[in-house]
C-alpha positions in Angstrom: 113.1 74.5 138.9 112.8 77.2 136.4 109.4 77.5 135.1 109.2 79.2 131.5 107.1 81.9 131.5 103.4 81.4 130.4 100.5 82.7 129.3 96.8 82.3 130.3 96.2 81.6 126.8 99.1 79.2 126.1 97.8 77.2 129.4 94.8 76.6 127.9 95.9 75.4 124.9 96.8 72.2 127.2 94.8 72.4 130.1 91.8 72.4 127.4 92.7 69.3 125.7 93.7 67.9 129.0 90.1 68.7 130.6 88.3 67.1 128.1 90.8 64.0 127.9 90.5 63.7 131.8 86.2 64.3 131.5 86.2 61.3 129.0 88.3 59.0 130.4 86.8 59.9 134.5 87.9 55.7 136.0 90.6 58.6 137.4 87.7 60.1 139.8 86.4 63.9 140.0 89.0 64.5 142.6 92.0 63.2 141.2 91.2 65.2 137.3 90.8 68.6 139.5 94.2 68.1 141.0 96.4 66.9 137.9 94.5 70.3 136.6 95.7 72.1 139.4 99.3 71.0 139.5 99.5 71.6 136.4 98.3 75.5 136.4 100.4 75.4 139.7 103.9 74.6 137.7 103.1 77.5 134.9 102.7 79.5 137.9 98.8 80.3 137.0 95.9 80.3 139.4 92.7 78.0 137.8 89.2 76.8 139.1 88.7 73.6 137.4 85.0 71.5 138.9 84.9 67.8 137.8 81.7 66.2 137.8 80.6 62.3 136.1 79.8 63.9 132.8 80.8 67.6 132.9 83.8 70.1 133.5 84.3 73.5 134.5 87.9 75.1 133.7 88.6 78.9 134.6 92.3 80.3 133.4 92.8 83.9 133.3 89.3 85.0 133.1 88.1 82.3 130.5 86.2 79.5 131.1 85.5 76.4 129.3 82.7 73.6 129.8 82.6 70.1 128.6 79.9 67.6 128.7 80.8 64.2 127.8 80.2 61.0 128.9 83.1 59.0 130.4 84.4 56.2 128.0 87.6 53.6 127.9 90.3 55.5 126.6 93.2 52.8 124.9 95.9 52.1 128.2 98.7 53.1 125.8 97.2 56.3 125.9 96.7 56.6 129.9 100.3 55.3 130.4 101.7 58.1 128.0 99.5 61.0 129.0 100.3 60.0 132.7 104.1 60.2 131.9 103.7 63.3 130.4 101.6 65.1 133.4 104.7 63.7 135.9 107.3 65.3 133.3 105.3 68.8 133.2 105.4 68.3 137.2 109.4 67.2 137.3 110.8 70.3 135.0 108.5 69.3 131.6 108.7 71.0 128.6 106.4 74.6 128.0 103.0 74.6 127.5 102.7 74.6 124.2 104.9 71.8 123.6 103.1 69.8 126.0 100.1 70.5 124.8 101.5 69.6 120.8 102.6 66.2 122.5 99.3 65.7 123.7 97.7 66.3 120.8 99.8 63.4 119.3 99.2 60.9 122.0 95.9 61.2 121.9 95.4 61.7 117.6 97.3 58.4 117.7 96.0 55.0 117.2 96.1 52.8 120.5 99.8 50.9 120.0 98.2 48.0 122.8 99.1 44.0 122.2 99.3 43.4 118.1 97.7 40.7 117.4 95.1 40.0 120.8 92.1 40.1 118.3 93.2 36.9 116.6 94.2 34.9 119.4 93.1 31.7 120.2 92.3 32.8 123.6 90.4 36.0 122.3 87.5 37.5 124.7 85.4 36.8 121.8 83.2 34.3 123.0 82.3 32.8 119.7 86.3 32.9 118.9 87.3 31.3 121.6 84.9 28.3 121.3 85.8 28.4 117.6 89.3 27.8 118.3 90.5 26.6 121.0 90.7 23.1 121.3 88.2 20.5 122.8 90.4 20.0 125.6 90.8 23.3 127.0 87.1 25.0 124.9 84.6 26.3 127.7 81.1 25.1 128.1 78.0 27.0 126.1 77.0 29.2 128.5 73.6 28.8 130.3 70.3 29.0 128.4 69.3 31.7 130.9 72.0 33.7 129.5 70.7 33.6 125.7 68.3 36.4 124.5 64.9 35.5 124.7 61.7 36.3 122.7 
């Protein structure tokens, strides 16, 4: 595997991004975000401290270090499936740094690409959709009046 060479700079330029991605969307766990971080300064051939925690993030490459603070959210799972297939190309014999890191400013500058058309459907997780629209037959009952606001 020939690894291109790279720059403390140009790996943060992806592992930045990356950080802050992985910080956000953290359903991954503390110690799986630290590894992809690691394997990832591992293939550019760069050592890096990088400390995970629920809402913040260390990263150390070269002498510079980053924080982030932000609290975890949903990320679209378009955008989990493609930044996942780009961290196991980088690992395989992926492109250079800052070629992955333009690609993962794309992925995650783009709109979710999930199910078209989910909103509208009959069967929508829209409570008040659903018993709108779905017929008598197959519409669920109100939900309890313990469940209602109160006061």
């Amino acid at each position: 595997m020939t690894v291109p060479r790279t720059t403390a700079d140009e790996l943060l330029e992806l592992l930045g991004p990356l950080t802050g991605w992985l910080l956000r969307s953290s359903f991954e766990g503390t110690t799986r975000c630290e590894a992809t971080v690691h394997g990832i300064a591992h293939r550019y051939g760069h050592p890096v401290e990088a400390v995970f925690l629920a809402d913040a993030a260390l990263l150390t490459v070269g002498g510079r270090t980053l924080t982030y603070s932000r609290e975890p959210t949903v990320p679209p799972l378009d955008h989990v499936s493609r930044v996942h297939a780009l961290v196991a190309e980088i690992h395989r014999d992926g492109p250079a740094p800052r070629e992955a890191a333009r690609r993962l400013d794309a992925i995650l500058a783009g709109p979710p690409t999930g199910i078209r058309g989910s909103r509208s459907s009959p069967r929508s997780s829209c409570w008040s959709r659903r018993c709108s629209t779905s017929s008598p037959a197959t519409r669920s009952p109100p939900p309890p009046s313990s469940w209602r606001p109160t006061g």
